[in-house]
C-alpha positions in Angstrom: 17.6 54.1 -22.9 19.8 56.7 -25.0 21.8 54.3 -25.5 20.3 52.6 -28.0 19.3 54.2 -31.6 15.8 53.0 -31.0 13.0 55.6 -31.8 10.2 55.2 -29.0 6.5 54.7 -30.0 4.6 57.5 -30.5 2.0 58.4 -28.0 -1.3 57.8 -30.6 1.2 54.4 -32.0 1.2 53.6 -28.0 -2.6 54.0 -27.5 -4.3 53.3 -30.8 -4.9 48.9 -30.2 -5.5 50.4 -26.3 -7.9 52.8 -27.7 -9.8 50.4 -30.0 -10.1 47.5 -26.9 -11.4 50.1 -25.0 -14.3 51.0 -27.2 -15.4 47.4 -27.1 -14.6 46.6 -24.1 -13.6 43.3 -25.3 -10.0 43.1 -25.7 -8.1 41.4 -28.3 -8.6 38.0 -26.6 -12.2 37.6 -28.1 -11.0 38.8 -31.4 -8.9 37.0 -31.6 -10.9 33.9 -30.5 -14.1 35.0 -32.6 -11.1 35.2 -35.9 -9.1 32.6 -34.9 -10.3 30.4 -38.1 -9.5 32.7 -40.4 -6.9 34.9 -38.6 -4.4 33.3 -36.8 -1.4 32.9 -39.3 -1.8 36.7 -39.3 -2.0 37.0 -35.7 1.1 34.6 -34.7 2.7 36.8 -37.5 2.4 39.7 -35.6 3.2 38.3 -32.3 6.8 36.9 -34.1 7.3 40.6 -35.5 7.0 42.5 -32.2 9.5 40.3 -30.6 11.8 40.0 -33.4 11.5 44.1 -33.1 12.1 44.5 -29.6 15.3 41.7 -29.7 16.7 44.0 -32.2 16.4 47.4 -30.3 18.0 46.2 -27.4 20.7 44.3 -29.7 23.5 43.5 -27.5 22.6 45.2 -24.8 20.0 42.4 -24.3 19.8 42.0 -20.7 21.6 38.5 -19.8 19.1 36.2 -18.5 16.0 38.2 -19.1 12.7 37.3 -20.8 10.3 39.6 -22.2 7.1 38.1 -23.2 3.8 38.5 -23.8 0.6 37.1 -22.4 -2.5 36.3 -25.0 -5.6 37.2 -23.9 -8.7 35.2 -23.3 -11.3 37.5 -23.6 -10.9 40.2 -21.9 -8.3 39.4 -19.3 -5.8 42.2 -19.9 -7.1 42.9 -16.5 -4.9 39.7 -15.5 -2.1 39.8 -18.1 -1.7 43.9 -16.7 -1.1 42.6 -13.4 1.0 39.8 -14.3 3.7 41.6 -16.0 4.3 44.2 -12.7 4.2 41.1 -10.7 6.7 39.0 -12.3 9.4 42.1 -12.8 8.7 42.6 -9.5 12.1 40.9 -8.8 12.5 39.6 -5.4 8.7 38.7 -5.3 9.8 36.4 -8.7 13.0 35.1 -7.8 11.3 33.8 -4.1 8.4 32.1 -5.2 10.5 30.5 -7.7 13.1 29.7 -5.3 10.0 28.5 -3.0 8.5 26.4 -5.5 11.5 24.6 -6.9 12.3 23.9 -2.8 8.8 22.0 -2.2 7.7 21.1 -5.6 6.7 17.4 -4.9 6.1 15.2 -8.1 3.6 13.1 -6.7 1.5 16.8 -5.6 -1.6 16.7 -7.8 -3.2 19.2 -6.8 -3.2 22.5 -8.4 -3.7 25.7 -6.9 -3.3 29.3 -7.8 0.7 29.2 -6.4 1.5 26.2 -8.3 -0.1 27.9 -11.7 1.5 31.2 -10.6 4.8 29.6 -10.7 4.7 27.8 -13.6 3.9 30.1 -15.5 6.9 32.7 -14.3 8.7 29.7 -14.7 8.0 29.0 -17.9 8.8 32.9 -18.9 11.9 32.6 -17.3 13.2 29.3 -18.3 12.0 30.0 -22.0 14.7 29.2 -24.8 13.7 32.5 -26.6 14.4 35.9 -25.0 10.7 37.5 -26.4 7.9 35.8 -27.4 4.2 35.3 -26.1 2.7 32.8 -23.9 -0.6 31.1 -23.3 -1.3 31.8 -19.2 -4.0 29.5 -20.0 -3.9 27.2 -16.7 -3.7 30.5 -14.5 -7.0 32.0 -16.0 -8.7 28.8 -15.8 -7.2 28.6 -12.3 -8.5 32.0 -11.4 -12.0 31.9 -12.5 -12.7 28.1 -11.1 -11.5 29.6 -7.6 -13.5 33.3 -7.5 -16.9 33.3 -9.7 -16.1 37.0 -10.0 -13.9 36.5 -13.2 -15.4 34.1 -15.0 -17.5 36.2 -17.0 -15.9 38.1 -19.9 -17.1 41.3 -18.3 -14.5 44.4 -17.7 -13.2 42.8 -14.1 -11.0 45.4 -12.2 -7.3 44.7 -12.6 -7.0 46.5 -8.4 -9.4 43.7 -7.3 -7.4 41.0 -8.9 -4.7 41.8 -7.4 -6.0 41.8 -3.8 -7.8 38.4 -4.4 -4.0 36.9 -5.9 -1.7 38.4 -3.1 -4.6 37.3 -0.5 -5.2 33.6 -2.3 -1.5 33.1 -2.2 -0.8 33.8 1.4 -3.9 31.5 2.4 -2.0 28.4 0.2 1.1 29.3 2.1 -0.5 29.4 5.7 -1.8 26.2 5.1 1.1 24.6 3.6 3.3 25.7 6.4 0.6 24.8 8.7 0.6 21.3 7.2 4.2 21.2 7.4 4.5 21.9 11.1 2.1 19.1 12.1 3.1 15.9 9.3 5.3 13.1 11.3 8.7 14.4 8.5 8.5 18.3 9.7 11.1 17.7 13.0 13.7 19.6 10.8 13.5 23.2 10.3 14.8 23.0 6.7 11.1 21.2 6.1 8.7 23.9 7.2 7.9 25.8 3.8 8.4 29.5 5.2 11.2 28.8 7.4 12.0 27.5 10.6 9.9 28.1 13.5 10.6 28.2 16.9 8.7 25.6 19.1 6.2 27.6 21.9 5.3 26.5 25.0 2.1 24.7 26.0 -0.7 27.3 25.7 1.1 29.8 23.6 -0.8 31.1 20.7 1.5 30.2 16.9 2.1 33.4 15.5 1.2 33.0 11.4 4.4 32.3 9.6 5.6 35.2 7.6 4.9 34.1 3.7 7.0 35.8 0.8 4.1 37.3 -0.1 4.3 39.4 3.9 8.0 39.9 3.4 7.3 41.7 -0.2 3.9 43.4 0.1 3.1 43.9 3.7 3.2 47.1 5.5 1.8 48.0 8.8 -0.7 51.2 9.0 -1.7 52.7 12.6 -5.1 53.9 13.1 -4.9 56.8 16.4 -7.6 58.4 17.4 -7.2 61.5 20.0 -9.9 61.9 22.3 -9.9 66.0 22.4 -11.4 66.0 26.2 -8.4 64.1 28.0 -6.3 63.6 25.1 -5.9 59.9 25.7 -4.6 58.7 21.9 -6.2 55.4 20.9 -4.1 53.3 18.4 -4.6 50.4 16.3 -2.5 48.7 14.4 -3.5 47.1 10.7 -1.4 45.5 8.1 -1.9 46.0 4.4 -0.6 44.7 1.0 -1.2 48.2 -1.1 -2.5 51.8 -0.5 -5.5 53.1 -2.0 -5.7 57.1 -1.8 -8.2 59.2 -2.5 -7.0 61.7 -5.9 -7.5 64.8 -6.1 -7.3 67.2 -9.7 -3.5 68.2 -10.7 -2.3 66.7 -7.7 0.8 64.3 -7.2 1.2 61.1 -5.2 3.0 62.5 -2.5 0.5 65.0 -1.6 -2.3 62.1 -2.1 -0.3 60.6 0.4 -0.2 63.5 2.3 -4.1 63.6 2.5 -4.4 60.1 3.1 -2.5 60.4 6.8 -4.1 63.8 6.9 -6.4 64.7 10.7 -9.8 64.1 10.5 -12.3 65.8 13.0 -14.8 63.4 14.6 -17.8 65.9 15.9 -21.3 66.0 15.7 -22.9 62.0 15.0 -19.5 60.9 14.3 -18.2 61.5 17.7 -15.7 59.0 19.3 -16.6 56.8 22.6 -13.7 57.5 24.9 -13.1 54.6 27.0 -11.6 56.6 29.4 -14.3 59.9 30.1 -16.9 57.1 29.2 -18.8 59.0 26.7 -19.1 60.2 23.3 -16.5 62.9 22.9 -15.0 64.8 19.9 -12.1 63.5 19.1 -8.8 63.9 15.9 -8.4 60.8 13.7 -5.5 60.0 11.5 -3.5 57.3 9.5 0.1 56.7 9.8 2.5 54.5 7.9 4.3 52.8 11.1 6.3 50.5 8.9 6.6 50.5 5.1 6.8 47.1 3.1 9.7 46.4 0.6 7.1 46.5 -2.2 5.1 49.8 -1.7 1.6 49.5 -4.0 -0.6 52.4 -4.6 -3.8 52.3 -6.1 -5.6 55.3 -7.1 -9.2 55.3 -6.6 -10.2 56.6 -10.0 -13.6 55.5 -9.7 -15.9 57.0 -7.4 -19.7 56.5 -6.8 -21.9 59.4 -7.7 -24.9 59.6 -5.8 -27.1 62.2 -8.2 -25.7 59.7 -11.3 -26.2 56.3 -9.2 -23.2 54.8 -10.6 -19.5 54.9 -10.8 -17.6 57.5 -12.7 -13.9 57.1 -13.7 -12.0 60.5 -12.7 -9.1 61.2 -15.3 -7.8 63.3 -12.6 -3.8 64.5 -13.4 -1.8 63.1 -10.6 1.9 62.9 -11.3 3.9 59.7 -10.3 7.5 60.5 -9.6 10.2 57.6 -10.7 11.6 58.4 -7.0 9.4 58.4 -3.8 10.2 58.9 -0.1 7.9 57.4 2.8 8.0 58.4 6.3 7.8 55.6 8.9 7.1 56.3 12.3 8.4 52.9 13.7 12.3 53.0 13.3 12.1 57.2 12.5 13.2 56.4 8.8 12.9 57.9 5.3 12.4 54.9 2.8 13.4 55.7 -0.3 11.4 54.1 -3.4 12.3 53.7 -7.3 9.0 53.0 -9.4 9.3 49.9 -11.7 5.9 49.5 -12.7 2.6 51.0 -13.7 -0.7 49.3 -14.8 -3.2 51.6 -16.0 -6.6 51.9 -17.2 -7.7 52.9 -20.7 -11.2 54.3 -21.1 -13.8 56.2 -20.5 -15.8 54.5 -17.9 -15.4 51.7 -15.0 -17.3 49.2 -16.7 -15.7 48.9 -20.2 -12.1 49.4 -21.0 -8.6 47.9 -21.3 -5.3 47.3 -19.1 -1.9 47.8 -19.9 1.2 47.6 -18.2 4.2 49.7 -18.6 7.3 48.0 -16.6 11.0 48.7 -16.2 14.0 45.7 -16.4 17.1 46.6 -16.1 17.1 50.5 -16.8 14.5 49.6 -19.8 11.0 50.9 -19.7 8.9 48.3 -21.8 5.0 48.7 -22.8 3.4 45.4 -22.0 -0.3 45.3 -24.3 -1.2 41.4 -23.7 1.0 39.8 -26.8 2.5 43.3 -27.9 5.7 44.2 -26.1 7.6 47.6 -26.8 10.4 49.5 -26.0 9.8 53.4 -24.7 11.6 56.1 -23.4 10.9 56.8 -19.6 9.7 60.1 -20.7 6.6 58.2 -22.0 5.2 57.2 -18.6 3.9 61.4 -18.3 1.5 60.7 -20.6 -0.4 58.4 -17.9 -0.7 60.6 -15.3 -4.3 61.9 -16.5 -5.8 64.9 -17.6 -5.9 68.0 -16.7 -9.3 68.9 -17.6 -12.4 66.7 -17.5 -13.7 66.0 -20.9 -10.7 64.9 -22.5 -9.7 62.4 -25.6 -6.8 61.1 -23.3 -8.6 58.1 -21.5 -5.2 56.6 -20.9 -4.6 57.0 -16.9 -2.2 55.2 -14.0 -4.2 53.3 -11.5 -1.6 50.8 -9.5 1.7 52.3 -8.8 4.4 49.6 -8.0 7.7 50.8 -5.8 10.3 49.4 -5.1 12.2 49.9 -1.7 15.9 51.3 -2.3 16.8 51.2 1.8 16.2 53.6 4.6 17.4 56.7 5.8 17.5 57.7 9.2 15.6 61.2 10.2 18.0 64.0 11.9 14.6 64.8 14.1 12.1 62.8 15.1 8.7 64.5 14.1 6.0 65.2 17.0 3.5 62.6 17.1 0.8 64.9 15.4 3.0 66.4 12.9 1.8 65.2 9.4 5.1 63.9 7.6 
């Protein structure tokens, strides 16, 4: 970025339209909808200006092939358009469900899901004419709140529960396709089946699920041991997940929230753990352990937490610092993965139940702030300003919540670490 004679916004420049959305927890969407009789030469004005802008910072040094637009919003779904943005720069998760859907497209498909809508509308970005602009993702929305009642209310949704339902609603389309695949009459060739090919089992032999883009991506496998403190017999369970979500803690960082989150817990008193092998309730040491990282490591931080004397939710603007490099230990293979961030959504506001999302992504060495039809260049240095605050009652209400990394390949450790060590 010092390449380029382009002066980055300034922090209040950066949060003011946040700011304002956030005290009305509408979002621009419904003003603009509410204005649109009398506003919307000035609005598509706008939109033209802050393309124009960021086309002329980046001048030739344009990334070839690369698309930075927009997203308008329909009434408050910054929560969507947020998510959206860290998605589709999320490269190989872009570049394979294109890839995917230009394989199995079938004309004569009519029906539309949420992968068909996801696609077209990352194709449409990417396909675009223009190099910045803003676009409609007016299918996808009306997609999204036909399949989960939960969004179709203009109500502050929770950009961290979107993202589970999309990642989970996706896989679900692809099991099914595959599954459909395997058993039509045309599926005898492995080039057919949707995710692959698949190896045929023998009679009685349970079909493994077929490993979707959105596994190969997103999914990481966690184990859950538990260490009965009588015989010492150590329980394990295995569980997969898409994305992290740790507990934060006041001027902390995400590698000691990590830290904490595979931390030993004591299991005494009522909590005590049956041991199936003393055959009673015994005390026992419980911990979390990342057995194998994904490709695409997501971390949400739980900024809202219930408060039992308040009964309700309060946000905590907690400082937790996000470093652009991050290295997870898996206990699998005995490997460092090494992790470059490329994305951060984050909340502004006050509260859980009001608000606005914005996304701050990097392309091609580029950080870019994404604020649903407003795109702008900024210096890396900017993405501080998000990690919270450092004392409660602050005006900063601008804070990180989903972290996206990006795998940069595996090291192997000199030394093994001792099963209870916490790495």
């Amino acid at each position: 970025l010092h390449k380029f004679p382009v002066r980055a916004p300034s922090r209040s420049a950066l949060a003011s339209s946040a700011a304002e959305r956030s005290r009305s927890g509408l979002g621009s969407g419904f003003r603009y909808l509410t204005g649109a009789a009398t506003g919307w030469w000035d609005r598509w004005m706008v939109m033209g200006a802050s393309g124009s802008k960021l086309e002329k910072a980046l001048g030739d040094q344009f990334p070839e092939g690369e698309r930075y637009f927009g997203l308008e919003n329909f009434g408050n779904t910054c929560y969507c358009n947020s998510v959206l943005q860290a998605l589709y720069f999320c490269t190989p998760f872009r570049e394979q469900l294109l890839e995917y859907y230009m394989n199995n497209k079938n004309p004569g498909d009519a029906e539309e899901n949420l992968l068909t809508c996801l696609a077209d509308l990352f194709m449409q970005v990417s396909q675009s004419k223009k190099k910045t602009g803003v676009i409609a993702p007016k299918r996808f929305v009306q997609r999204v709140k036909k399949q989960n009642e939960l969004f179709r209310s203009y109500m502050h949704q929770d950009a961290h529960e979107f993202l589970n339902f999309l990642l989970n609603e996706l896989v679900d389309i692809l099991e099914k396709e595959s599954s459909a695949a395997k058993d039509s009459p045309q599926s005898s060739s492995p080039e057919k089946v949707p995710n692959g090919p698949v190896q045929p089992l023998a009679n009685g032999v349970k079909k493994e699920p077929p490993v979707t883009l959105v596994h190969k991506n997103f999914q990481g496998i966690l184990t859950n041991e538990t260490k009965c403190l009588r015989c010492e017999t150590v329980t394990a369970r295995d569980e997969t997940f898409f994305d992290l979500s740790v507990d934060i803690e006041q001027n902390s960082s995400i590698t000691s929230c990590l830290k904490n989150f595979s931390s030993t817990e004591t299991l005494n008193a009522e909590d005590k753990f049956f041991c199936d092998k003393c055959c009673s309730l015994q005390e026992a040491q419980k911990r979390m352990k990342i057995k194998k990282a994904p490709h695409i490591l997501v971390i949400h931080l739980k900024r809202f937490k219930y408060i039992e004397q308040l009964g309700r939710y309060k946000k905590l603007s907690y400082r937790v610092v996000f470093p652009m490099e991050l290295k997870i230990s898996s206990t699998s293979d005995d490997v460092d993965t090494e992790y470059s961030l490329f994305a951060v959504v984050v909340h502004v506001g006050s509260g859980p139940n009001h608000g606005h999302y914005v996304s701050l992504v990097k392309s091609h060495n580029h950080w870019l702030f994404f604020d649903d039809e407003n795109v702008e260049m900024v210096e890396e240095s900017t993405l501080q300003t998000f990690f919270g605050s450092s004392h409660e009652y602050s005006g900063n209400t601008d804070h990180g919540y989903i972290l996206f990394y990006e795998g940069l390949g595996a090291k192997s450790l000199a030394i093994s670490p001792p099963p209870w060590e916490i790495v």
